[in-house]
FIKOLNU-124785 format. One line per 8 residues: their letters; for each residue x negated, y, z negated of C-alpha. Coordinates in steps of 0.25 Angstrom, whole numbers, padded with zeros to 4 digits, m for minus. Layout:
A = X:Y:Z; ... .
//
This chain:
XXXXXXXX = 0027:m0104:m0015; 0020:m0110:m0027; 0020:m0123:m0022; 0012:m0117:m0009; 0002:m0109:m0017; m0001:m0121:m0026; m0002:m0132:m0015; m0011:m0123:m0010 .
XXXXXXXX = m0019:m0119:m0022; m0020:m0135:m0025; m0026:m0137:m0011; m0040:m0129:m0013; m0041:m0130:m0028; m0053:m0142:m0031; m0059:m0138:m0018; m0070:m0130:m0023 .
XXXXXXXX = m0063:m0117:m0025; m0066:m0107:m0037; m0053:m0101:m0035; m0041:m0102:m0026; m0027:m0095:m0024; m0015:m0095:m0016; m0003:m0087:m0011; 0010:m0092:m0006 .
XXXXXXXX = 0019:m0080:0000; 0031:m0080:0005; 0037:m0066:0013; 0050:m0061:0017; 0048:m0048:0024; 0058:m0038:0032; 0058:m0027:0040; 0066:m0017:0048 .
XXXXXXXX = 0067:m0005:0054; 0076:0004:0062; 0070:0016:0074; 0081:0027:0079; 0093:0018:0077; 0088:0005:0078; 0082:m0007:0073; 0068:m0007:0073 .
XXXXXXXX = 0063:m0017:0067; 0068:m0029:0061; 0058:m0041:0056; 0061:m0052:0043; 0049:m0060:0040; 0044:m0073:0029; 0031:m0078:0029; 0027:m0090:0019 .
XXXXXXXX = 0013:m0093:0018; 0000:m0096:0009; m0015:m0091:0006; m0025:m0097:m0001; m0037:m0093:m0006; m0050:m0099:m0010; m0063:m0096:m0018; m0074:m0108:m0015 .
XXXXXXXX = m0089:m0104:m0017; m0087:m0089:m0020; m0079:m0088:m0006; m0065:m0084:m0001; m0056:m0092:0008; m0043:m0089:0011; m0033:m0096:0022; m0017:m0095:0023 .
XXXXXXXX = m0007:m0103:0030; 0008:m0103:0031; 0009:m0118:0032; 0014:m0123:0020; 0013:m0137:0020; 0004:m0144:0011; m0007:m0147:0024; m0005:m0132:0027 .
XXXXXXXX = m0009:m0125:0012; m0019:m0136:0012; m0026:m0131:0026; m0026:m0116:0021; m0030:m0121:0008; m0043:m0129:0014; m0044:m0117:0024; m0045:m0107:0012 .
XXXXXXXX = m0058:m0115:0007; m0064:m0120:0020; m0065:m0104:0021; m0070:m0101:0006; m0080:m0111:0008; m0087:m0106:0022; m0086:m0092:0017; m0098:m0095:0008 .
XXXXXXXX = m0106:m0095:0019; m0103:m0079:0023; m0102:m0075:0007; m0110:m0063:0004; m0106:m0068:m0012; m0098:m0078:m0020; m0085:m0071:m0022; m0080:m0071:m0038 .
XXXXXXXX = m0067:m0067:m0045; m0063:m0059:m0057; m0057:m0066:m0067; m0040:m0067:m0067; m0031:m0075:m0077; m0020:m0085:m0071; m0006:m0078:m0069; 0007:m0087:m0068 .
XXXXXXXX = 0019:m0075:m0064; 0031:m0074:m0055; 0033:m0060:m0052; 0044:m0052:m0042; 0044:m0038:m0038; 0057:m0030:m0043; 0067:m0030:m0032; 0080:m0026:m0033 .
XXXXXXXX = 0085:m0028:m0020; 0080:m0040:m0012; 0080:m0034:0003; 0081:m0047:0009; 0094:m0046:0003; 0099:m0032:0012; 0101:m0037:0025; 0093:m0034:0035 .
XXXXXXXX = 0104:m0026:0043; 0108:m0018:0030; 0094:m0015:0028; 0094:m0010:0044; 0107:m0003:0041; 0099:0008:0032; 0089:0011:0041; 0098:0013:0051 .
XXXXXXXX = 0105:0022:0040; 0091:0030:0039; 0088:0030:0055; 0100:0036:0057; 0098:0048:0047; 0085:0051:0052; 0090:0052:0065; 0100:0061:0062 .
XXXXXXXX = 0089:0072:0062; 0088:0077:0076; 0074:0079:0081; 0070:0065:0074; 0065:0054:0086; 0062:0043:0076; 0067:0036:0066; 0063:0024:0059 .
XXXXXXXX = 0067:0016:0046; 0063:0004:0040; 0064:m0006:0027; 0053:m0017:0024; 0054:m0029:0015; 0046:m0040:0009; 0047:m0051:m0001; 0034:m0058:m0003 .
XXXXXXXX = 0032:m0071:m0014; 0019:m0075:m0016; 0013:m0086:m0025; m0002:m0085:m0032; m0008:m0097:m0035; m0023:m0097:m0039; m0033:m0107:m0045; m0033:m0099:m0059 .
XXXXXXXX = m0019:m0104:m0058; m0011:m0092:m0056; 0003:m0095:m0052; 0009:m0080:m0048; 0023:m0078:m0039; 0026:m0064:m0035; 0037:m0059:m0025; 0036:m0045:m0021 .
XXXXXXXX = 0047:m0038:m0014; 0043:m0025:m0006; 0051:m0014:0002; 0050:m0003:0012; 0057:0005:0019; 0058:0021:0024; 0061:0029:0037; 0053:0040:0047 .
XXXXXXXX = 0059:0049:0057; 0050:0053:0069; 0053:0067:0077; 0046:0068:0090; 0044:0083:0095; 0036:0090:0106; 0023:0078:0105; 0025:0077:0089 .
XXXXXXXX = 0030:0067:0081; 0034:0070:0065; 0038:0059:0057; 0043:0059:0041; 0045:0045:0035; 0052:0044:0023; 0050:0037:0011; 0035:0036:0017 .
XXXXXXXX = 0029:0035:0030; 0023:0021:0035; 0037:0013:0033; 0042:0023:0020; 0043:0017:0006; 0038:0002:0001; 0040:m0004:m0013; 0039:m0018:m0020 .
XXXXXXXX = 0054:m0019:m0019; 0067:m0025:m0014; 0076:m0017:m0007; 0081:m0008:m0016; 0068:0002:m0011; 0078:0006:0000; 0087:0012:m0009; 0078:0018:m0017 .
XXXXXXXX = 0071:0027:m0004; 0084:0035:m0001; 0080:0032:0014; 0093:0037:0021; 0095:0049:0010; 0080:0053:0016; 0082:0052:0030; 0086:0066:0035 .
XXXXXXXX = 0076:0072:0027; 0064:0066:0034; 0072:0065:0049; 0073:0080:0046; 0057:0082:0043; 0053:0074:0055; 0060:0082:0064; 0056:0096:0056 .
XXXXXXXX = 0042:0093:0055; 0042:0097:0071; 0044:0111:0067; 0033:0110:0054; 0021:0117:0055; 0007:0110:0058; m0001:0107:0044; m0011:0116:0041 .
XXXXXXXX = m0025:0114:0040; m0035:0116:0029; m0037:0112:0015; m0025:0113:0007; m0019:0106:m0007; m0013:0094:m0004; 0001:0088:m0007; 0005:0073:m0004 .
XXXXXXXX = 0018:0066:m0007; 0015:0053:m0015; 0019:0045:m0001; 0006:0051:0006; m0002:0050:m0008; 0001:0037:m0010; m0005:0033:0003; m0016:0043:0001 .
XXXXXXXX = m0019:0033:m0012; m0017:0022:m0002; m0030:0026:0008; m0039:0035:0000; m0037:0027:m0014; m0031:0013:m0011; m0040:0007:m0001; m0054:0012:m0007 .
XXXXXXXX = m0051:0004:m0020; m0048:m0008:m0013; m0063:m0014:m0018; m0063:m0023:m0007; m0064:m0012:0003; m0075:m0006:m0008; m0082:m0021:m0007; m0081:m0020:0009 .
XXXXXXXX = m0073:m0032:0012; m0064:m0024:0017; m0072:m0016:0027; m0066:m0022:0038; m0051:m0016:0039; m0051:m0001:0036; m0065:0001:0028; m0071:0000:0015 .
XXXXXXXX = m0070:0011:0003; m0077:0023:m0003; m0075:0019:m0016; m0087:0012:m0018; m0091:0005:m0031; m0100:0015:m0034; m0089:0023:m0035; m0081:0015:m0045 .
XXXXXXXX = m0077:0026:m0059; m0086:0034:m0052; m0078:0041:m0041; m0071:0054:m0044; m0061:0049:m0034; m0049:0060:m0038; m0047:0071:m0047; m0043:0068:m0062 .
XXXXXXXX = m0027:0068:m0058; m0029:0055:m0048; m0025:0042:m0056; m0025:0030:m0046; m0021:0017:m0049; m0020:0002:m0043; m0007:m0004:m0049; 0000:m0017:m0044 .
XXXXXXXX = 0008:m0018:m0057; 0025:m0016:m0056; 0023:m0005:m0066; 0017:0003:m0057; 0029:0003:m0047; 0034:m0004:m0035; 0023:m0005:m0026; 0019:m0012:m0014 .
XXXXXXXX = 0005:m0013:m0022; 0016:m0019:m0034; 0012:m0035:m0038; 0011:m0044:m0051; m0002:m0051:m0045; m0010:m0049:m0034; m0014:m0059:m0023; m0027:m0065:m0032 .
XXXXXXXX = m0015:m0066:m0045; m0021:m0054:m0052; m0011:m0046:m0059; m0004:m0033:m0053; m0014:m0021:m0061; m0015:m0007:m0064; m0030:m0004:m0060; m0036:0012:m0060 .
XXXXXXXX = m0040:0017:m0049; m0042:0032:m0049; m0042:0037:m0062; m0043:0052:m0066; m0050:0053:m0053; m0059:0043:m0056; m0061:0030:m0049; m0060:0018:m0056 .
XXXXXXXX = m0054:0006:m0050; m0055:m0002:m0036; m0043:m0012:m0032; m0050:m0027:m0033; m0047:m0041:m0032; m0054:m0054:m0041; m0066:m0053:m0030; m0068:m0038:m0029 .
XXXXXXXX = m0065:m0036:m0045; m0076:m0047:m0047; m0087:m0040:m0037; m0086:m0027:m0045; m0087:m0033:m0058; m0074:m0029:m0063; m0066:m0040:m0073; m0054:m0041:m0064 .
XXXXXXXX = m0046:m0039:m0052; m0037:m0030:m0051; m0026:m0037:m0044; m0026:m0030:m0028; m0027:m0043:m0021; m0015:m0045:m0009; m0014:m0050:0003; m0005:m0048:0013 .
XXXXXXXX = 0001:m0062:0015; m0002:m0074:0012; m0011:m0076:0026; m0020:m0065:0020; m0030:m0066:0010; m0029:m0054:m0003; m0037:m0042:0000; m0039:m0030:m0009 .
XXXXXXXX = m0027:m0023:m0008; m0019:m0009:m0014; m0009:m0012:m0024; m0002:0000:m0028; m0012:0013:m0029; m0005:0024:m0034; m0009:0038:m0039; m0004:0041:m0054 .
XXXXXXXX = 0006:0051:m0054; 0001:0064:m0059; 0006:0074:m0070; 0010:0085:m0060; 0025:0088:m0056; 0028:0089:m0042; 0028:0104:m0042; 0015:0104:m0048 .
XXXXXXXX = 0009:0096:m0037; 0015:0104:m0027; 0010:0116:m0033; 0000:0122:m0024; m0002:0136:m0020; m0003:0130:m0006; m0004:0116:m0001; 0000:0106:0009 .
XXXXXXXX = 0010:0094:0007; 0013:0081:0013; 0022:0069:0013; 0021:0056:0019; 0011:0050:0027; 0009:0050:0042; m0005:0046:0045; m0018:0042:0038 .
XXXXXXXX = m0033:0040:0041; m0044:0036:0032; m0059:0031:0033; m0063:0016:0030; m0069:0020:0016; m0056:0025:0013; m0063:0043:0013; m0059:0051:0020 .
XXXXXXXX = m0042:0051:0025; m0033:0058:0031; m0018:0059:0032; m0007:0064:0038; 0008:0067:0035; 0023:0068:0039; 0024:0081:0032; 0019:0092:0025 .
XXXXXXXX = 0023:0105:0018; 0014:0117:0015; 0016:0119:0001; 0013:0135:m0006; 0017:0137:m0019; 0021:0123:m0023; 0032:0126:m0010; 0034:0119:0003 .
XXXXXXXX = 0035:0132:0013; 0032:0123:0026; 0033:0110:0032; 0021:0106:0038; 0019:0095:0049; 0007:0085:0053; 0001:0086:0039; m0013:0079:0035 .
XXXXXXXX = m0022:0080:0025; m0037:0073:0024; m0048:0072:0015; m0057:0060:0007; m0052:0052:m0003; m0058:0055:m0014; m0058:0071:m0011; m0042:0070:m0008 .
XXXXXXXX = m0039:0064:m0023; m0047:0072:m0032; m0043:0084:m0026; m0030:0078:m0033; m0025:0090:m0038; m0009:0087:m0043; m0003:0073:m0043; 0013:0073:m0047 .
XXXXXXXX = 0020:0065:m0059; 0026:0050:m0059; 0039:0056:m0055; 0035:0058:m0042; 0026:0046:m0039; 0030:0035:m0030; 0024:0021:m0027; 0023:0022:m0013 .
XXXXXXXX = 0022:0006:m0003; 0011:0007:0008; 0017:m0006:0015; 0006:m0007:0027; m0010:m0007:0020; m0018:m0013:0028; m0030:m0020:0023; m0039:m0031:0027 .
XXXXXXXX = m0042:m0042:0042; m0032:m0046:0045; m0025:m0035:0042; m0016:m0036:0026; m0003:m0027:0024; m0002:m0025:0011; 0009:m0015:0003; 0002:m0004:m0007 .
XXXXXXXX = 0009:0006:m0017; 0004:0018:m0018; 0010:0028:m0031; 0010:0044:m0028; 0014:0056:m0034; 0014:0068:m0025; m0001:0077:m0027; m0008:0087:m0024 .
XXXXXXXX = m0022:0088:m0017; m0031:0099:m0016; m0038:0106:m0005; m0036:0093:0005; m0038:0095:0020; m0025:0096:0026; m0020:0096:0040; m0030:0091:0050 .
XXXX = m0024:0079:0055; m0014:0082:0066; m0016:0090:0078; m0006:0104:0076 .
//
């Protein structure tokens, strides 16, 4: 991989670039599933390719190739700069960089347990496990499991002669059962919906979910949802589990700091941001409790956001975001740092693979646990809570939202006293979190994977982690979303 990145690098250095960098990656990536019984879905991949990246005359080129002969890194090489060079012609201005020192590193993510060392039929064997506890439940007419994994090695070489190595090693696996009745469909998915939980780890995540253990406890709420009563509607306090929080963070905080967006390159796939420059320390953008944070670093946790460098070779930070409800930081890169005077990058840079050029992108934003206990949170003389995310909407400025969930309890007295089905709440973004009212301590906060952001054309996949203690909200429009 080093050989690649530096045959490559060689190959465009003296050519009239101001700066240059490449990444050699190599993937190994597994997935499987089961449905009712059965296997679903079984794929193993490996993809071994390199970018390269040019700076000539204040403008980017970019080309990748999976050819790795010497003629092939050469073409991609002479591609990258043939394109640098005739984007002068369309540049509105030069681009320039913030400074960055040189890094030499190796860096692994911890893994216990390599999964590509479980076989893939002892791995199917669990999920079969889990399918057949769910299923258990009469009345439930789906269920469905899976497990995900991925090693990826990448090499950074850059003309300010970093030399960086990383392999990251990520999980993911849950479970959802599906109960069909009289034209309506009720699903809970546990440990999350969209796939369930994902961690920068090996294997040993598996374990760690008490999958099976779960299994007739969400089966059974499928099925009983059936029989809950509709949400109500109107303005009520507000309880999410830090699952649903997290990817709250993940739409109504996440992509509006992505400066990019706030710059309007980004315009083109799913809008631009309300958080405009003006707005930067001015913005009361929650109450005093919010404390939001952009953190890349280990320390912060396992996270699909979780990395030593980023794909510019800028190290893994720890960056303010929200802080005592005021905003204070955006997510940047070496350009977007540079365009808005500030000294550095924060290091958000990725990219997808090594085809795709490094956008802008979520590392681990997370809400900092609170000093509430859980009963303190729920301690409302009436309110509404919900777990786990179902659906989600949300204007291109990132504003105005609306969600929906697999379930809901109405709460009296800091009490469950109903089940509630089809619950969904909406509001604005910056309305919702400082009606921030009760936000629980560290003992209940998780680091939760989004495994599936979408971002840039074509389309990037990228991971994010989001950290979330359970909260409480005040007065938020609840209940609007689903016909009764």
């Amino acid at each position: 991989m080093k050989d690649l990145a530096l045959q490559a690098l060689d190959a465009v250095t003296g050519r009239g670039v101001s700066y240059a960098d490449v990444r050699s990656i190599e993937v190994r990536d597994r997935e499987i599933s089961t449905k009712n019984g059965k296997v679903g879905h079984v794929s193993s991949s490996e993809s071994v390719g390199l970018g390269v990246r040019v700076m000539a005359a204040g403008a980017w080129g970019f080309a990748a190739t999976d050819d790795l002969t010497r003629q092939g890194i050469e073409s991609a090489a002479s591609l990258a700069l043939d394109i640098a060079r005739s984007g002068v012609a369309a540049q509105k201005h030069r681009v320039t960089l913030a400074p960055e020192d040189k890094y030499e590193a190796v860096w692994v993510s911890p893994c216990r347990v390599d999964p590509f060392t479980i076989s893939i039929d002892r791995q199917l064997a669990t999920l079969l496990v889990i399918d057949r506890e769910l299923r258990r439940q009469r009345g439930v007419s789906l269920a469905e499991a899976s497990m995900h994994f991925e090693r990826r090695r990448q090499f950074f070489a850059s003309t300010l002669g970093s030399l960086i190595d990383q392999t990251r090693y990520t999980a993911g696996a849950g479970f959802s059962a599906l109960s069909y009745k009289d034209g309506e469909i009720q699903k809970r998915s546990y440990p999350n919906s969209f796939g369930g939980q994902y961690q920068l780890k090996g294997y040993e995540l598996v374990d760690e979910l008490r999958l099976v253990e779960n299994a007739p406890r969400i089966a059974e709420e499928a099925v009983v949802l059936h029989s809950a009563d509709q949400c109500p509607e109107g303005e009520f306090d507000l309880i999410l589990d830090s699952s649903q929080l997290g990817l709250q963070i993940h739409e109504s905080i996440g992509h509006p700091i992505e400066l990019d967006r706030v710059l309007g390159s980004e315009a083109n796939y799913a809008g631009m941001s309300f958080l405009t420059l003006d707005q930067l320390r001015r913005l009361r953008y929650g109450s005093r409790i919010v404390n939001v944070v952009c953190d890349a670093r280990l320390e912060h946790g396992p996270g699909l956001g979780t990395f030593a460098f980023d794909d510019e070779g800028v190290p893994a930070q720890l960056t303010d975001i929200i802080r005592n409800g005021q905003f204070v930081g955006y997510m940047t890169s070496r350009e977007t740092a540079a365009q808005i005077g500030e000294r550095r990058s924060n290091g958000c840079m990725r990219a997808d693979g090594w085809a795709r050029i490094p956008l802008i992108r979520m590392t681990n934003v997370s809400l900092e646990p609170g000093r509430q206990s859980l009963d303190e949170v729920f301690d409302a003389s009436h309110a509404i809570y919900m777990e786990t995310n179902r659906s989600w909407s949300i204007d291109d400025k990132r504003y105005n939202f609306q969600f929906g969930c697999e379930i809901g309890w109405e709460m009296r007295g800091g009490k469950r006293v109903r089940m509630l089905k089809n619950p969904s709440y909406s509001g604005i973004s910056t309305e919702f979190w400082n009606a921030c009212a009760a936000i629980a301590g560290p003992e209940h906060w998780t680091l939760w994977g989004v495994p599936n952001c979408g971002k840039g054309q074509p389309e990037q996949v990228m991971g994010t982690g989001h950290g979330a203690s359970p909260a409480r909200f005040g007065k938020i429009k609840v209940g609007s979303a689903y016909a009764r």
